[in-house]
C-alpha positions in Angstrom: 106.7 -62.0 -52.5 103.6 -61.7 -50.3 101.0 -64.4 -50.9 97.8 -64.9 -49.3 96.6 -68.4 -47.8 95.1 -70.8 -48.1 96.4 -71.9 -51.5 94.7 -72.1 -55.0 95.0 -75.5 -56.9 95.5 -75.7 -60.9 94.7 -78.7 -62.6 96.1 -79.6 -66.0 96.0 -83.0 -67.9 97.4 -82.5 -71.0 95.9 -83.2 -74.1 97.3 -80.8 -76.6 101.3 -81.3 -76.0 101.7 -77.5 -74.9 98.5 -75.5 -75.4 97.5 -76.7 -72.3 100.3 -76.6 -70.2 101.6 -73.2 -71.4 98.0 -71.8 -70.3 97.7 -73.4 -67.2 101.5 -71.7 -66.5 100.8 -68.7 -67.7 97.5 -68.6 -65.0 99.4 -70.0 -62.2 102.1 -67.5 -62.9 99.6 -64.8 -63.0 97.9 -65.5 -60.3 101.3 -66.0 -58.0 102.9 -62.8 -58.9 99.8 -60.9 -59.6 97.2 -61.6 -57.2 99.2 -63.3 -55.0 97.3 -66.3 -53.9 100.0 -69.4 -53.4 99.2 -71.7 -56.3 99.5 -75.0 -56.9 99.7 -76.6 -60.3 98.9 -80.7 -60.5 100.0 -81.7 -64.0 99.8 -85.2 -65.1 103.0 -84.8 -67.8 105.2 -81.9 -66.5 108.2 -82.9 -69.2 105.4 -81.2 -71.3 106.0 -78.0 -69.0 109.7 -78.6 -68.6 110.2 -77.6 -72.5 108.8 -74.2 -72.2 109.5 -73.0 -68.6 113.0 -72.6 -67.4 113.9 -74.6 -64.1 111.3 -77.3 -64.2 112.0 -80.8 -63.5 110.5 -83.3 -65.8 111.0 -86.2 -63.2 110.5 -84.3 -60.0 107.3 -85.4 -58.4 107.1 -82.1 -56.4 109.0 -78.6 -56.9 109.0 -74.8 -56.8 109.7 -73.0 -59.9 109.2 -68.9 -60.1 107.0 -69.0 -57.3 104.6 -71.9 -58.4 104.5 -75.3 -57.0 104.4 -77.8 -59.4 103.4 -81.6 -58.4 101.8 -84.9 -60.2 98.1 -84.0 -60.5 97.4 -87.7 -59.3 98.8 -86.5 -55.9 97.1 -83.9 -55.0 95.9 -83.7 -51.5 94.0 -81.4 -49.4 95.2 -81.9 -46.9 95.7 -78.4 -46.2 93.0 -75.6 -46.6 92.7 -75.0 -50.4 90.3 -71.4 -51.4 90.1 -72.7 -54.9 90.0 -76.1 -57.1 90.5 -74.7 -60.9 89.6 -77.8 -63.5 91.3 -76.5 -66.3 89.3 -77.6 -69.4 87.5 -79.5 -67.1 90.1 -82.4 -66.9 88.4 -83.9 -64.1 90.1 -83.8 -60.4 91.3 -87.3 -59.1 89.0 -89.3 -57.1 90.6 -88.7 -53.4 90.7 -85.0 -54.2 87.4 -84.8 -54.9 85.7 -86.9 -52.2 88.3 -84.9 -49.4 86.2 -81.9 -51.5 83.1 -82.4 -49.4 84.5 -81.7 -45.8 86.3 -78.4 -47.2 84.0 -76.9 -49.8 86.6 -75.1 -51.4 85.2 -73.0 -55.0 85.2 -75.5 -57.6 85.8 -74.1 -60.9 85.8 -75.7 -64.4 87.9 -73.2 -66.4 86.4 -74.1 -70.1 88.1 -74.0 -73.4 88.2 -70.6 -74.8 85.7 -69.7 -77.2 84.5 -66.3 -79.1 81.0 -68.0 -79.6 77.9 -65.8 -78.9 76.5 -68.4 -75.8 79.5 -68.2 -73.9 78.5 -64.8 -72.7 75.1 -66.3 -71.3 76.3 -69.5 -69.4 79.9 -67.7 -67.8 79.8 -67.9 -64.1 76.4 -70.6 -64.3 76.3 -72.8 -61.4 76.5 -77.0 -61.9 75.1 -78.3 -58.6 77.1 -81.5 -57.2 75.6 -81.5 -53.6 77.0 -80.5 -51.3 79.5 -78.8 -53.4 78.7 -76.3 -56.6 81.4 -76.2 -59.8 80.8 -73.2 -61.5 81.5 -72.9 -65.3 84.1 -69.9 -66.3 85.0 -69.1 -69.8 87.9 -66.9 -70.7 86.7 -65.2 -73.8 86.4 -61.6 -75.9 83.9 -59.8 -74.4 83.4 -57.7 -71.0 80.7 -61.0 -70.4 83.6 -63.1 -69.8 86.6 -64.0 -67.6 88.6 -62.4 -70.2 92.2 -63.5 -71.2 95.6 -63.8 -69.0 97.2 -60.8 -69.4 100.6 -59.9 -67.5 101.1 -56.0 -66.8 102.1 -53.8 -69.3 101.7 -56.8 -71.8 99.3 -54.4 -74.3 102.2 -51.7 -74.1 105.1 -53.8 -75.0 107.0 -52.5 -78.0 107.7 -53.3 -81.4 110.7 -55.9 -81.4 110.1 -56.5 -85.9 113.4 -53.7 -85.5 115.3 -56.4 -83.2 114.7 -59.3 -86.0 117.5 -59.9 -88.2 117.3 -57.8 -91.8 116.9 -60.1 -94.5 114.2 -58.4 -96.4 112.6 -61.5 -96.7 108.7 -61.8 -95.4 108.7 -63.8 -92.0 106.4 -66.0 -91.3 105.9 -68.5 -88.3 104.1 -71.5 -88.2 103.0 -73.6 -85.4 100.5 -75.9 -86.6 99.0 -79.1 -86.7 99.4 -81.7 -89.4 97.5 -80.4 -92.4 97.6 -81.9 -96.0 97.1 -78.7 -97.7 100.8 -77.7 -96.1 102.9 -78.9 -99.2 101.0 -77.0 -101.9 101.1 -73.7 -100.0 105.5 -74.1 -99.5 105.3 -74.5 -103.4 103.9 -71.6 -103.6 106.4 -69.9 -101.0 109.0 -71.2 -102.9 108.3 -70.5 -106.6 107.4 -66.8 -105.7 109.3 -64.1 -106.6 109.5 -62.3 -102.7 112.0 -63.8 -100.3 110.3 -65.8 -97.5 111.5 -66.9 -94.1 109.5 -69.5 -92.5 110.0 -70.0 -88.8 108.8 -74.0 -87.8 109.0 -75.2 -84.5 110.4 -78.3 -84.3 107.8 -81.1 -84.7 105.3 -79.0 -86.4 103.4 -80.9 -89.1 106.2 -83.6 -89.5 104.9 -85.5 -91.7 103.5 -83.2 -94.4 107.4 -81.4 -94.5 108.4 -84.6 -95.3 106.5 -85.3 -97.9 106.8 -81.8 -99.8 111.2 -81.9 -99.3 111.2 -86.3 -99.6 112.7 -86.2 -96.6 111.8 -85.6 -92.9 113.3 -82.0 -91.4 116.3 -82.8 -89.8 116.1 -82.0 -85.5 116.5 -78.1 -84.6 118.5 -76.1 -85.1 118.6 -76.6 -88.9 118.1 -74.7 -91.7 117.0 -75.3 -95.0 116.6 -73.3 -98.3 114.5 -74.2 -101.7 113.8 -71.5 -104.4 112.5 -68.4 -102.8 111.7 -70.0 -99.2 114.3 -70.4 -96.0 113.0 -72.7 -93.5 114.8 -72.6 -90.0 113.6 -75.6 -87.7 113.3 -74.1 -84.4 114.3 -75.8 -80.8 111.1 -75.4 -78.6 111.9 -72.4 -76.3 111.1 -70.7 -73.0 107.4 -68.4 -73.3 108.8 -65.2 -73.3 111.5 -66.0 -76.0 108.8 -67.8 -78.1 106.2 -64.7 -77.6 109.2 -62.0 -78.7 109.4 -64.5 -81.8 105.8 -63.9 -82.9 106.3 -60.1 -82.1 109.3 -60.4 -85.1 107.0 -61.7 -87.6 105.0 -60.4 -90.2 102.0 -63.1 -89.8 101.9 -66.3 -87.5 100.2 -69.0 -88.1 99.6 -70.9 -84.5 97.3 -73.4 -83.3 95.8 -74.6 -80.0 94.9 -71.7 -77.3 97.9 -71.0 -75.7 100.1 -69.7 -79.0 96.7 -68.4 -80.7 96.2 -65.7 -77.6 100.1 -65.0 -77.5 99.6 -63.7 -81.5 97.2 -61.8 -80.8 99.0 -59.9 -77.6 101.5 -59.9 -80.5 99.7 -57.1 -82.6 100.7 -59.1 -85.9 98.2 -60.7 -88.7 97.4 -64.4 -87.3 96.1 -67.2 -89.0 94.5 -69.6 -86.2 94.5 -73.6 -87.4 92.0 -74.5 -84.2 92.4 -78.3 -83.0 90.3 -80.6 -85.5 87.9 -82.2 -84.8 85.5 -84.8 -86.1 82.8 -83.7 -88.6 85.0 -80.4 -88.8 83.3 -79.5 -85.4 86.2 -76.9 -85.0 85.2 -74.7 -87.5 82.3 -73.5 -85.8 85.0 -72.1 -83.4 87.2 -70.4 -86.3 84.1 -68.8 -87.6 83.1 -67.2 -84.8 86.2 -66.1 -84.0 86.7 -64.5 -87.3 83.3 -62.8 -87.2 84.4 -61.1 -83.8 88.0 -60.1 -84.9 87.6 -59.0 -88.2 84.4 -56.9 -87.6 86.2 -53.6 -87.6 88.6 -54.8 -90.4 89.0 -53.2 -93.5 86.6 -55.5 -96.2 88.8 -56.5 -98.8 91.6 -57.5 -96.0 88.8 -59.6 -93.8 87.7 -61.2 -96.6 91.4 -62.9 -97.5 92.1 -63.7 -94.0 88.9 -65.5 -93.6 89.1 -67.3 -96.9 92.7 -68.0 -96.3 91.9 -69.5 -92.4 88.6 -71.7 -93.9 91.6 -73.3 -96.5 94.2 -73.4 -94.0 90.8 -75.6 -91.4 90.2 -77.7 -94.3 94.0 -78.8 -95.0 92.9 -77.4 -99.1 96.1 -76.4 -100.6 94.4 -75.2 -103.6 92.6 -73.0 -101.9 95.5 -72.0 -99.8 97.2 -71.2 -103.0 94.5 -69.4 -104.6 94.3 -67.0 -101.1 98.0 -66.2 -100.7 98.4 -63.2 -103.3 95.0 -61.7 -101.4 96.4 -62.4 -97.9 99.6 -61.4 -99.0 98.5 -57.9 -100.1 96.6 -57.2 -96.8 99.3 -57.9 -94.2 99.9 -54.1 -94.1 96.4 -53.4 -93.2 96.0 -56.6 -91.3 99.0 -55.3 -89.3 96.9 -52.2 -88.2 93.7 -54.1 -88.0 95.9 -56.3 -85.3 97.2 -53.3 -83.1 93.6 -52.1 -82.5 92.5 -55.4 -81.8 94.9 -56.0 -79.1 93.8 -52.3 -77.5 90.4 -53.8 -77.5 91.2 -56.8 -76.0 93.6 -54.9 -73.0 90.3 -53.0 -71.8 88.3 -55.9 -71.0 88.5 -58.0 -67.9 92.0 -60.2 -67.5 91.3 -63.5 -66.4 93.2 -64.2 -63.3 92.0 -61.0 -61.5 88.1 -61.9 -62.4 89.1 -65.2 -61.1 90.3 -64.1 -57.4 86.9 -61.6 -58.1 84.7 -64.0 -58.5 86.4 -66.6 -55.8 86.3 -64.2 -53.1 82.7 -63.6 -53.9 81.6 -66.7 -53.0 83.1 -66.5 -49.4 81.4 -63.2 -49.0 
C-alpha cells in the first residue's frame, strides 16, 4: 500500500469508552487505505481500542496495526514533518506538540462532535485564529454543507445479511445503550407480550438497570437468559465489522454515542438513538434535530412513534416507553423502508475522510 508523506496525526482521548475510539479508528483506517496519507493515531487509553480492533496491543506504547500507527497520545512528537494535526472532539493536543506546532504549521483541525443541528452548516470549515497557527472547525454531519460521514467503499451497497441471522421468528432487537431508568419497565413489556423477542445486549450495557429488573446482575458474556416472551443473549464486545454485520441482522437497534449510532444507520434498519446525557437534558436538543432531519421523508404515522418512542427512551420514562412500543412496533416495516432510503441519501453526500484530505490540501495550495 502506497501512502503519501508527510504523515497525518489523529488525536483521541477517550471519554465515551468506545464511541470515540471506534470513530477515530474508523477515520484513521479510512484515511490509510483510502486516501492514503500515513496516519498516526495518539490515544490516551488504547485497551479501549484493543476490544474492538483485532491485533492491538493494550500495553504497547507504540505499534502498527492494519496500516495505522498507534502510540500514547502524550507522546506524540513532531519531530518529523506532520501535513495534518486532527483534534478529534477537540480533545486538546499535549503541550510539547502544540508549542513544536509553531515552527511546522502543519493544518490544525478540531474534528467536532457530530451534529444534524441547522448551525453546523454555517460555521463548518470557520477559521479560530491562534497566531501564528489557524485550527479550523470541521463538522461531520447530514448535509452536502458538511464534512459528511466515514464511509468505506461500497459500504451503501452492502447486502442484506437479516437472511444470515439465525431463524427463530422472534423480533431482534439490539441494544447498546447507556444506563436509563426507564429500561426495566420496557423488558416487562418485552416479556409479557405475546410475540417472541430476542434482545441482543452487549456486555456492560446498562448494568445496573438489568439488575434491578432480573434481581440479579447479568452474568459476563457469553450468557443467555430467558423470562416469558423475551431471550436476552449477553454479548462479548467484538471486532467492527462483526459488530456492524450484527446491526445489519436486526429488526431495530437501539445504540448510543456516535460511533454505533452512524454504524445503524449504514445499517438500513429502524434505530433508536439514546444520545450521551447531559445536564439540564442538553442532549435532547441533538435527538430532536436529528429526528427532524431523518424522519422528514417518513411516512406520518411511523415518524410520529419513532420520535415519541426516542423522547421516552432520552428521558429514561418507562411509561412512556411502554405506552410507544405497540405504535413503534407496528411501524418497523415501514421504518425498515424509511431506513434504506435514508442510507441512499446519506451515500451521495460528501464522506468525511476524502473532504478532509480536500480541504487539507487546500490549505497548502
Amino acid at each position: 500500500m502506497t501512502t503519501a508523506s508527510p504523515r497525518w496525526d489523529v488525536f483521541c482521548r477517550v471519554v465515551d469508552n468506545y464511541g470515540d475510539a471506534g470513530f477515530c479508528w474508523r477515520l484513521a483506517r479510512q484515511l490509510v487505505h483510502v486516501q492514503r496519507r500515513a496516519v498516526t493515531l495518539w490515544i490516551d487509553r488504547p485497551a479501549a481500542l484493543a476490544r474492538i480492533v483485532d491485533g492491538v496491543d493494550a500495553g504497547a506504547v507504540h505499534q502498527r496495526v492494519d496500516g495505522v500507527v498507534i502510540a500514547q497520545l502524550e507522546t506524540a512528537t513532531l519531530a518529523a514533518p506532520v501535513r495534518a494535526a486532527i483534534e478529534a472532539y477537540g480533545c486538546g493536543l499535549p503541550a510539547r506538540y502544540r508549542d513544536a506546532m509553531r515552527a511546522q504549521c502543519p493544518v490544525w483541525i478540531n474534528l467536532e462532535y457530530l451534529s444534524a443541528e441547522a448551525w453546523v452548516d454555517g460555521v463548518h470549515r470557520l477559521p479560530s485564529p491562534h497566531p501564528p497557527l489557524t485550527r479550523w472547525f470541521f463538522f461531520p454531519g447530514f448535509s452536502a454543507a458538511t464534512g459528511g460521514l466515514v464511509r468505506e467503499p461500497g459500504l451503501v451497497d452492502v447486502g442484506d445479511a437479516r437472511a444470515d441471522a439465525p431463524s427463530t421468528g422472534a423480533l431482534r432487537v439490539s441494544l447498546f445503550c447507556y444506563a436509563n431508568r426507564g429500561l426495566p419497565a420496557l423488558l416487562d413489556t418485552w416479556s409479557t407480550g405475546p410475540e417472541p423477542m430476542s434482545l441482543l445486549v452487549a456486555e456492560g450495557t446498562a448494568a445496573t438497570d438489568f439488575a434491578r429488573w432480573l434481581g440479579t446482575p447479568l452474568p459476563p458474556a457469553p450468557a443467555h437468559i430467558e423470562r416469558g416472551a423475551l431471550a436476552i443473549d449477553v454479548l462479548p464486545f467484538v471486532t467492527q465489522p462483526v459488530f456492524d454485520a450484527r446491526l445489519r441482522q436486526c429488526d431495530l437497534n437501539i445504540v448510543r454515542g456516535e460511533d454505533s449510532f452512524v454504524r445503524a444507520q449504514w445499517a438500513r434498519r429502524p434505530l433508536v438513538w439514546h444520545a450521551y446525557p447531559q445536564d439540564g437534558q442538553a442532549q435532547r436538543t441533538k435527538l430532536d434535530a436529528f429526528l427532524e432531519r431523518y424522519l422528514q421523508r417518513a411516512e406520518q404515522d411511523a415518524a410520529n412513534a419513532l420520535r415519541d418512542f426516542a423522547r421516552a427512551f432520552d428521558a429514561e420514562d418507562g411509561d412512556a416507553l411502554v405506552r410507544g412500543w405497540p405504535a413503534l412496533r407496528a411501524a418497523l416495516p415501514v421504518l425498515r423502508g424509511h431506513a434504506g432510503d435514508w442510507a441512499a441519501r446519506l451515500g451521495a453526500l460528501p464522506e468525511l475522510s476524502a473532504s478532509l484530505v480536500d480541504f487539507v490540501e487546500s490549505r497548502y495550495n
